[in-house]
C-alpha positions as CSV (number, residue, x, y, z in Angstrom):
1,X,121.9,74.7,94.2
2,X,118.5,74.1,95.3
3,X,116.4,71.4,93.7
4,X,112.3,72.0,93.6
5,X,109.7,70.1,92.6
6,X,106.7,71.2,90.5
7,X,104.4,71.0,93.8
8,X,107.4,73.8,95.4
9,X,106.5,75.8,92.5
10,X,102.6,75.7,92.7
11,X,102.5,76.2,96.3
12,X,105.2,79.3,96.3
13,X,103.3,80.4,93.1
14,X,99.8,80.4,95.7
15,X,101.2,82.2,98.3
16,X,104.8,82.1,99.5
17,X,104.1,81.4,103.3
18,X,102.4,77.9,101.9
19,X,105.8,77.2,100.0
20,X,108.1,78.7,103.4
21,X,106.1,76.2,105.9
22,X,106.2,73.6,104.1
23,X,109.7,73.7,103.2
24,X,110.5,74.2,107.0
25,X,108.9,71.3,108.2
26,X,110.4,69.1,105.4
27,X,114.0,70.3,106.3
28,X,114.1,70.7,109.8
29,X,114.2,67.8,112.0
30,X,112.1,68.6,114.8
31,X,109.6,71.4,113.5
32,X,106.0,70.9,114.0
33,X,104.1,68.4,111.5
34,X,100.6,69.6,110.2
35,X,98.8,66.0,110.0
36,X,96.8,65.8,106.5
37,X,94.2,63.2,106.1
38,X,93.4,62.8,101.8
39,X,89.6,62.9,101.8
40,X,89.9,60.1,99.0
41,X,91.1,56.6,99.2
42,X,93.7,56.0,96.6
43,X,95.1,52.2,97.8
44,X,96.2,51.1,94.3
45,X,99.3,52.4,92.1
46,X,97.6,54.5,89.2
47,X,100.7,54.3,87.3
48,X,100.9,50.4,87.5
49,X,97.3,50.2,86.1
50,X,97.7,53.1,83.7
51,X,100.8,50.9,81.9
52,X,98.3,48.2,81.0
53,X,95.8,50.8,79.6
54,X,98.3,51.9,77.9
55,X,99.8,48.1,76.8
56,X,103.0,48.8,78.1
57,X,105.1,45.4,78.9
58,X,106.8,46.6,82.1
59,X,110.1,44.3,81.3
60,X,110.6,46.4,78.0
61,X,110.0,49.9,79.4
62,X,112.3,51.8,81.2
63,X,110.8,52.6,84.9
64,X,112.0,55.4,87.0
65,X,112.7,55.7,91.0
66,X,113.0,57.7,93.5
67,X,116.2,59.3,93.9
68,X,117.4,58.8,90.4
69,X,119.8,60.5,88.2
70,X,118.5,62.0,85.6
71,X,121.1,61.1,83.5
72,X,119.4,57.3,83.7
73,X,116.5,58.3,82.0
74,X,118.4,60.4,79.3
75,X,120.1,57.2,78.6
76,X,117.4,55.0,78.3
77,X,115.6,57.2,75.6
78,X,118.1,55.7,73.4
79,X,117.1,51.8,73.5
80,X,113.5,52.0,75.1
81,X,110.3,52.7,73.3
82,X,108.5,53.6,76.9
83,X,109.6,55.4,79.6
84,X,107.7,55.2,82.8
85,X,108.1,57.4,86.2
86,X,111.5,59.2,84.3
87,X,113.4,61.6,86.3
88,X,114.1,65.0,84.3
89,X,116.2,68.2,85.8
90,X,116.2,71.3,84.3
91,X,117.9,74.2,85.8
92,X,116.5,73.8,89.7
93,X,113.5,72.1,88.7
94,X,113.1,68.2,89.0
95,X,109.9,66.4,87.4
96,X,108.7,62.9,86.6
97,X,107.2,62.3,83.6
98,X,104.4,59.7,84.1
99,X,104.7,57.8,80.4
100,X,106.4,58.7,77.3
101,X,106.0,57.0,74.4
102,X,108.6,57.0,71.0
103,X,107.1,58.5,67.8
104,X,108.8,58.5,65.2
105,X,111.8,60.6,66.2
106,X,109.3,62.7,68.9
107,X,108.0,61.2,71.8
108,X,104.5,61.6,73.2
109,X,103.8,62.8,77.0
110,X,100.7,61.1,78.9
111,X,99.7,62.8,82.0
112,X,98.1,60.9,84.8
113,X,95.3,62.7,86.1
114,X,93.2,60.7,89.2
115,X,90.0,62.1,88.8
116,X,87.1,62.0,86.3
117,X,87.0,65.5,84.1
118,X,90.6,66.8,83.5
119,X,90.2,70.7,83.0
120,X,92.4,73.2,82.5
121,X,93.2,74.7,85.8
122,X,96.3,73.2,86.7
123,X,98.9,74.9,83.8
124,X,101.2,75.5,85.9
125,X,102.0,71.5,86.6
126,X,101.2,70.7,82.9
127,X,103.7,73.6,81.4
128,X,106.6,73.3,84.3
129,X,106.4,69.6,83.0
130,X,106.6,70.4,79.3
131,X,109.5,73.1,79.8
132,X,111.9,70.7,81.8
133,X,111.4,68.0,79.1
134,X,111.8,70.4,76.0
135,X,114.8,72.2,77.8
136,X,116.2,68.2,77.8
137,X,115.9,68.9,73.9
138,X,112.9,66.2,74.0
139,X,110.7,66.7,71.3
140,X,107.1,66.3,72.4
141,X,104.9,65.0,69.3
142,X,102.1,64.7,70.9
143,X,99.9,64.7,74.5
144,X,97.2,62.9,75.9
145,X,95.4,63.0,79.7
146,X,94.7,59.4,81.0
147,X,91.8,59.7,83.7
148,X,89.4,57.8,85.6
149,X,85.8,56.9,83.2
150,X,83.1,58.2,85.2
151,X,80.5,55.4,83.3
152,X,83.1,52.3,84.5
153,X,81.3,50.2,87.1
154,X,83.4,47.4,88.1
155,X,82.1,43.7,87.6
156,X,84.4,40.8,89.4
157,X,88.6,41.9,88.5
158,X,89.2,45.7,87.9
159,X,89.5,46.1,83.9
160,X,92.2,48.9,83.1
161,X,91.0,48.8,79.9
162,X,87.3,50.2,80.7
163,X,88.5,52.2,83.9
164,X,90.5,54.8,81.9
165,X,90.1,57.3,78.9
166,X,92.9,58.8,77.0
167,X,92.2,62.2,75.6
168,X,93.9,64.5,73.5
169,X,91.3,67.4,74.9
170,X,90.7,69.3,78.7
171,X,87.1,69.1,79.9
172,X,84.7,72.0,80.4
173,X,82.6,72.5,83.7
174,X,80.3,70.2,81.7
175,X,82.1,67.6,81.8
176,X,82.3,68.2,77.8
177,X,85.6,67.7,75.7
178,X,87.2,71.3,75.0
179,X,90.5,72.2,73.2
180,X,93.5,70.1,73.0
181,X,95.5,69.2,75.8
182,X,98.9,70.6,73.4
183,X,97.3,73.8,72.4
184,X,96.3,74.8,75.4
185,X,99.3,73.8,77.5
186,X,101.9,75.8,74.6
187,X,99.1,78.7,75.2
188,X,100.1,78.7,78.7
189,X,103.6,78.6,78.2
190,X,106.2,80.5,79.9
191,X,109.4,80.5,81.6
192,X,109.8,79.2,84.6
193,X,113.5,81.1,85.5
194,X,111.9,84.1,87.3
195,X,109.7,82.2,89.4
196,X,112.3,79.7,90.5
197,X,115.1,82.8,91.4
198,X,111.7,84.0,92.9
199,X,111.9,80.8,95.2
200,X,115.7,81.2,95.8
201,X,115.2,84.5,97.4
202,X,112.1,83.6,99.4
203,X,112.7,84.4,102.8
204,X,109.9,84.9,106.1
205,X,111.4,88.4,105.8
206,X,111.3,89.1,102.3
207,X,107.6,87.6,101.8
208,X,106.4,90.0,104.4
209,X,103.3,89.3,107.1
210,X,100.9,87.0,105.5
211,X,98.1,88.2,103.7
212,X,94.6,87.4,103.7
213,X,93.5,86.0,100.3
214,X,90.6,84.1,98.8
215,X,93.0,81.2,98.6
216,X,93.5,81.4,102.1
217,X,90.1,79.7,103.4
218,X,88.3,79.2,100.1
219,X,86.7,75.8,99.8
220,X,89.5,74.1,101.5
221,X,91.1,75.8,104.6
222,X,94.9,76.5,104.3
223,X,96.9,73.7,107.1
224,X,98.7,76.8,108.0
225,X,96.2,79.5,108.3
226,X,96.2,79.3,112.3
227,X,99.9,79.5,111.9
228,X,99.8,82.8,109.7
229,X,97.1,83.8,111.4
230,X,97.1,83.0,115.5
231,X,95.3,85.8,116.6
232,X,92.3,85.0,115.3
233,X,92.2,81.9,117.0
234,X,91.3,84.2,120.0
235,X,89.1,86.6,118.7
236,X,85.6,87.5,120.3
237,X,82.7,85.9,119.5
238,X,80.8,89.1,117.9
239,X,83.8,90.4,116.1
240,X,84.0,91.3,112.5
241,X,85.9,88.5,111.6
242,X,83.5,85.7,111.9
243,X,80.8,88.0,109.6
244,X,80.3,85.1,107.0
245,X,81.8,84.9,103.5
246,X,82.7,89.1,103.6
247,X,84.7,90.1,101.4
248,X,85.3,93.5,103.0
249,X,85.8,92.3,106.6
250,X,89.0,92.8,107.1
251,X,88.9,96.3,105.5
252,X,86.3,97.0,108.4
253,X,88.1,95.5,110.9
254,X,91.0,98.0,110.4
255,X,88.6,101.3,110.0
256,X,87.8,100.2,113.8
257,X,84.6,98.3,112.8
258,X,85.2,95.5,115.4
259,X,82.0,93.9,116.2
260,X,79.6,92.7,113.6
261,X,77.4,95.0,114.5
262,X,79.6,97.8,113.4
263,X,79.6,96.1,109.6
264,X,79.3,98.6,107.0
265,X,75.8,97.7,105.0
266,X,77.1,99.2,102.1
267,X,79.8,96.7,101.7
268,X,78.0,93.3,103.0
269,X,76.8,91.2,100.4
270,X,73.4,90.8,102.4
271,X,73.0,87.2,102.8
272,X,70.6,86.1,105.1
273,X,73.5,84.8,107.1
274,X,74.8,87.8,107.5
275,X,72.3,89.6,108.9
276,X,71.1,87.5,111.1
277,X,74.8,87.8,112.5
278,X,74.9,91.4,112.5
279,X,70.9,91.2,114.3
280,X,72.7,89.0,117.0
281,X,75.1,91.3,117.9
282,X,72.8,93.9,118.3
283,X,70.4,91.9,120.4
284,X,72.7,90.3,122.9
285,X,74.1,87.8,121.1
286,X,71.0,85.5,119.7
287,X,68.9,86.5,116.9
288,X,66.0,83.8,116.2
289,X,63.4,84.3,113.1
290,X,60.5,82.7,115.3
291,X,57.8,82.7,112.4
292,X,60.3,80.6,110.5
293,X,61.7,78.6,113.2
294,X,57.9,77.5,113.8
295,X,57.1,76.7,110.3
296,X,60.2,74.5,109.9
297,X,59.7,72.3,113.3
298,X,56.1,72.4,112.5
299,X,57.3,69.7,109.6
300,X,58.9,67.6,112.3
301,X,57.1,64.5,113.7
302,X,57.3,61.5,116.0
303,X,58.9,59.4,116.3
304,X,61.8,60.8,115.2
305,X,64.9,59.5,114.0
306,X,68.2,61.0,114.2
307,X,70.7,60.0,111.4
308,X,74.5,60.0,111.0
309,X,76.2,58.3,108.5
310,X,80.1,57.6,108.1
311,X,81.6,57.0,104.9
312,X,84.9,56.1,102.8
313,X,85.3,58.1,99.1
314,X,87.4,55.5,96.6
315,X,89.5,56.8,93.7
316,X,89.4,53.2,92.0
317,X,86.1,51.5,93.2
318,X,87.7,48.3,95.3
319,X,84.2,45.8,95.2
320,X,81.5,44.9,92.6
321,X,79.1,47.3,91.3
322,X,81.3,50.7,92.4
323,X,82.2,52.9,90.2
324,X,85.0,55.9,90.0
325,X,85.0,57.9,93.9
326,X,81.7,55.9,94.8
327,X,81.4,56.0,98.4
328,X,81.2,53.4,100.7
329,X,79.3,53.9,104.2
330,X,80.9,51.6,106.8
331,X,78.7,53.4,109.5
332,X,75.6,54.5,110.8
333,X,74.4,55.9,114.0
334,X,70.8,55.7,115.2
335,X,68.8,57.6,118.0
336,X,65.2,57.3,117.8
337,X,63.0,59.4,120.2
338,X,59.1,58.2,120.6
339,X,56.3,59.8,121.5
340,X,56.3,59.0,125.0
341,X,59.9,60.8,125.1
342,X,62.1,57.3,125.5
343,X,65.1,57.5,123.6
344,X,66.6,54.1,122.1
345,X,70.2,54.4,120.2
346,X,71.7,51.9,117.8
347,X,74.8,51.5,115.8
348,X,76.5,49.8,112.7
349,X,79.8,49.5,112.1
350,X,81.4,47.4,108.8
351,X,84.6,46.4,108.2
352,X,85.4,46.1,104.6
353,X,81.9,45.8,102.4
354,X,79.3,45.4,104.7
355,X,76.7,47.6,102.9
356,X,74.1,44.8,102.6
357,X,74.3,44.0,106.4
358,X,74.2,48.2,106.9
359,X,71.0,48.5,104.9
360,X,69.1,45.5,106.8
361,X,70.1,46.9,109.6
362,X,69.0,50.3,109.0
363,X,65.5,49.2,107.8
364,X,65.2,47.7,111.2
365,X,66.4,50.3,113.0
366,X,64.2,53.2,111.5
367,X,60.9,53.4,112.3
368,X,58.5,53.2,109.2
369,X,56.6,56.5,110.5
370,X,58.3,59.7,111.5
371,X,60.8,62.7,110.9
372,X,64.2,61.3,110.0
373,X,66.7,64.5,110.8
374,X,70.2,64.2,109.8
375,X,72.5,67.1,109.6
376,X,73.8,68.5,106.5
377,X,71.1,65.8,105.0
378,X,70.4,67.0,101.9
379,X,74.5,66.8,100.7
380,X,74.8,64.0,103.1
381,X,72.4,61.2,104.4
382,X,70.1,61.5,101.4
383,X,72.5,61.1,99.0
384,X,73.6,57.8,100.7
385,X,70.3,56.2,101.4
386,X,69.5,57.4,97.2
387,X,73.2,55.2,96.1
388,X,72.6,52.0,98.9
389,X,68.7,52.4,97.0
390,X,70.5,51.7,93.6
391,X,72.9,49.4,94.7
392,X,70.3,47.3,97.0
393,X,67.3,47.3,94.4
394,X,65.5,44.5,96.2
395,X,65.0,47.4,99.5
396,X,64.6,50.4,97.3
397,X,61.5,51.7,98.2
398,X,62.2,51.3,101.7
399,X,65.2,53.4,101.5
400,X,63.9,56.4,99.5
401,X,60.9,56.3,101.7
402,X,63.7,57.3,104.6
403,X,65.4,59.5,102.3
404,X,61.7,61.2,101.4
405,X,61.4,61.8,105.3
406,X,64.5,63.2,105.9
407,X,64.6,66.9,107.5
408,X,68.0,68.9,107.4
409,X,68.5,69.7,111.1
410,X,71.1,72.1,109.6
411,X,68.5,74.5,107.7
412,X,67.7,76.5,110.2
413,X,71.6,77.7,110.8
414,X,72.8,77.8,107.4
415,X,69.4,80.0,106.2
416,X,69.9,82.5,109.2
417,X,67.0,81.8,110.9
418,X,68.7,81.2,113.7
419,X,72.5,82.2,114.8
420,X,74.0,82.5,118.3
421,X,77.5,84.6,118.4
422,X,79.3,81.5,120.0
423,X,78.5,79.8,116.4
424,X,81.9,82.2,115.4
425,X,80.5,82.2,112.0
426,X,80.3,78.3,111.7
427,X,77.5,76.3,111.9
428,X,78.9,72.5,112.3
429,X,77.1,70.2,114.4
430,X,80.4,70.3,116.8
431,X,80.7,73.9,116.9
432,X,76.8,74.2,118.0
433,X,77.3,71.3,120.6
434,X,79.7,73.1,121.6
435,X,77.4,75.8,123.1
436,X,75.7,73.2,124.6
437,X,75.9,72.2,128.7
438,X,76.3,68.6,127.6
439,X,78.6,66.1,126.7
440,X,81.6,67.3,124.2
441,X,83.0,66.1,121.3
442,X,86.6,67.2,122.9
443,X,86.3,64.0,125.6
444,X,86.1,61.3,122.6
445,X,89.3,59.7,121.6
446,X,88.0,60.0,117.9
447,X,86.8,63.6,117.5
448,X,86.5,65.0,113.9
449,X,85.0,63.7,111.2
450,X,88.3,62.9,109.0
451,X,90.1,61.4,111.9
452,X,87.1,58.9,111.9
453,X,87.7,57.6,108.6
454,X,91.3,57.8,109.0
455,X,91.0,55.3,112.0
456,X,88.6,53.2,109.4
457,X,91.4,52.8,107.2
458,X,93.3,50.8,109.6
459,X,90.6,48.7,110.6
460,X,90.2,48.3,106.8
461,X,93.5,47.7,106.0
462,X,93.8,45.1,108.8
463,X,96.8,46.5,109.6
464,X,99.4,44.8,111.9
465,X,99.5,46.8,115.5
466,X,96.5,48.5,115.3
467,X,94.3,48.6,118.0
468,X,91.1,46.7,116.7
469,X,88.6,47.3,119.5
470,X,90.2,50.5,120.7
471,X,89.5,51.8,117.2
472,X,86.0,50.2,117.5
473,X,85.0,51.8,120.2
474,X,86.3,55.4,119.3
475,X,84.2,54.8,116.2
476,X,81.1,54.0,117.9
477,X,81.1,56.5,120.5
478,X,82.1,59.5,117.9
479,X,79.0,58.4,115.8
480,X,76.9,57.8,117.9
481,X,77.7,61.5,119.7
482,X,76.6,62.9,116.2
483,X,73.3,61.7,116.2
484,X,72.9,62.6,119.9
485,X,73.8,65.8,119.7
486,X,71.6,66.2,117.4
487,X,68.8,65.7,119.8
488,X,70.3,68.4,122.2
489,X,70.5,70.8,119.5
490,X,66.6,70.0,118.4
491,X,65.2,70.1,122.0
492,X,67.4,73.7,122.1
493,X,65.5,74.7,118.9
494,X,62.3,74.1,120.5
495,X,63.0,76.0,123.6
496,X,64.3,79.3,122.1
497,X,61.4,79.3,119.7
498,X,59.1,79.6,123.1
499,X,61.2,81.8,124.8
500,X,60.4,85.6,125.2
């Protein structure tokens, strides 16, 4: 008999190619891995810090492990008050509940939930939890959500206490209390029997070629999608696939609408994007708004300074005066270009919390006159020179008066004032350099963003065996390329909006 987990059932219940690959490279030796870096650092064991929340004395309370029976934790609901980490099976389905708690002759469930606002969009794990333990004959009194408190700053040791909230209630989008955890998860209810025969029969041939959903490349890509989807890997640069955020497109594409020129205007949704995509196409591959191209560089002025900033996200803030997923730059990369045309470049990199050192050297290294561009800066650099600002009161005005120079170098792709057909329908400061006769992002041993701060993590982590200075370096040099090419992708700006 097959045993899932409730993560099998959410991914097969998303799209059963998601729950196929994964299964395949979990149960055959030898079948390709898809490397996934967590864009937030979670060091510490939520559990262990949610127990003394919750009071729990861990010698009294029954704690579950990997591998175990569920009879064990059946057992131990007769002569323990708390149950921690207990394994459950009903049917095929194997969960752990995080804590439950005696009442009376009930018990109470606590979810664990690692973020700030828990809403309701994740019924699936919250009922396939409920319907294992009730089919266990556990009766569930009542349920609470422990998460992170968004207001908890952390002052000297981390105080469990004033880093969690218990609620009865899911949050709205505004971060408001909303019904009750119970109600809403019995409202959701349903049985899980069809979905996990569903799963038994899941096949590569019974789920058919993959198809193309919203949930496919929505806000986060799919780890698979190149494998469900190779072909597109190798499609044209002006074909109708790379038309930005269509719905229709792949309609189009089989009516024999190949190139984005072809796109129906009837079924576009009109963005500037997209017709300055479609535009391309039709006028041989770049389309440039040169009214609005001139107004924006107009704003620019020496000397300028070219920003990049690398950062860590925290789940549970590690140092003083961090709060729940602060951030913590360890990095900055510095390019300043004078008047005369000299070009100077400097770089920071911290281990551990450096910010202090950062933001002294930042101040020196940033003229007190000029354009600052960074890329992405508005959801980026601003936002970190606006938290070092609060953090670092004593250079505040010197920071926001960076922050109140800043230029997005990224405005003119992402309003469609400019777009090349080599973009593909992205505009990332790789894939632009990549149009570029200069250096590459491809010849740095660090080369993507993720991997950067993956390679952080060992250096922070001080972990035996890993490469200190080779890390270093790789750092440095993949920072310091972002700021860099963005004075290659400026200086290209300049030129097309004098061309022709």
């Amino acid at each position: 008999m097959n045993i899932y987990h409730i993560s099998d059932v959410k991914k097969y219940a998303r799209c059963p190619h998601l729950f196929l690959r994964d299964r395949q490279e979990r149960d055959q030796p030898g079948a390709a891995k898809t490397a996934f870096i967590p864009f937030v650092r979670l060091d510490m064991q939520v559990s262990d810090i949610a127990a003394r929340k919750l009071g729990i004395h861990e010698e009294k309370a029954f704690i579950g492990q990997k591998g175990d029976d569920p009879s064990l934790a059946l057992a131990a609901m007769k002569d323990h008050d708390w149950l921690i980490k207990a394994r459950f099976v009903y049917d095929r389905l194997r969960v752990k509940a995080p804590f439950l708690h005696r009442n009376g002759d009930g018990w109470d469930l606590y979810f664990v939930y690692t973020g700030l606002y828990p809403m309701a969009d994740d019924m699936l794990f919250y009922t396939a939890m409920v319907w294992v333990l009730e089919h266990n004959n556990i009766s569930l009194r009542q349920m609470y959500v422990i998460h992170l408190n968004p207001d908890y700053v952390r002052h000297g040791d981390l105080d469990p206490d004033k880093l969690f909230i218990i609620s009865d209630c899911f949050y709205n989008i505004s971060h408001n209390p909303t019904k009750p955890v119970k109600e809403q998860i019995y409202a959701h209810a349903r049985d899980l029997k069809p979905l996990l025969d569903g799963m038994d029969a899941c096949t590569f041939q019974t789920a058919g070629a993959p198809v193309h959903t919203s949930k496919c490349n929505g806000r986060t890509k799919c780890r698979y999608y190149d494998i469900c989807f190779p072909h597109e890997k190798e499609i044209p640069d002006h074909s109708i696939l790379t038309l930005s955020a269509a719905r229709y497109k792949y309609d189009m594409e089989k009516e024999g609408r190949i190139r984005l020129r072809d796109a129906d205007v009837e079924r576009i949704e009109g963005t500037r994007m997209q017709y300055a995509q479609i535009l391309a196409d039709k006028n041989g591959g770049l389309f440039v708004d040169k009214a609005a191209l001139s107004t924006w560089l107009s704003r620019i002025h020496t000397p300028i300074t070219y920003l990049d900033f690398e950062w860590e996200r925290f789940a549970i803030p590690p140092y003083e005066g961090m709060r729940p997923y602060d951030v913590l730059p360890f990095e900055y990369s510095v390019h300043v270009q004078d008047t005369d045309g000299s070009i100077r470049h400097n770089v920071f990199l911290g281990i551990h919390d450096d910010r202090k050192a950062m933001v002294e050297g930042l101040l020196q290294d940033i003229p007190q006159e000029g354009t600052v561009l960074a890329y992405n800066a508005d959801a980026a650099e601003k936002i970190r020179l606006q938290e070092l600002a609060h953090d670092f009161p004593q250079y505040a005005d010197r920071l926001l008066d960076i922050a109140a120079r800043l230029e997005d170098l990224q405005l003119p792709f992402v309003t469609g004032t400019v777009y090349d057909v080599r973009m593909g329908g992205q505009w990332s400061l790789k894939k632009i350099m990549a149009m570029m006769n200069d250096k590459s992002y491809n010849d740095l041993a660090i080369n993507q963003g993720m991997e950067a701060v993956s390679q952080w993590r060992h250096l922070d982590h001080e972990e035996h065996g890993a490469n200190d200075q080779d890390i270093i370096d790789g750092l440095k040099k993949y920072c310091g390329m972002d700021s860099y090419a963005m004075i290659v992708v400026y200086n290209w700006l300049k030129k097309i909006v004098k061309e022709g």
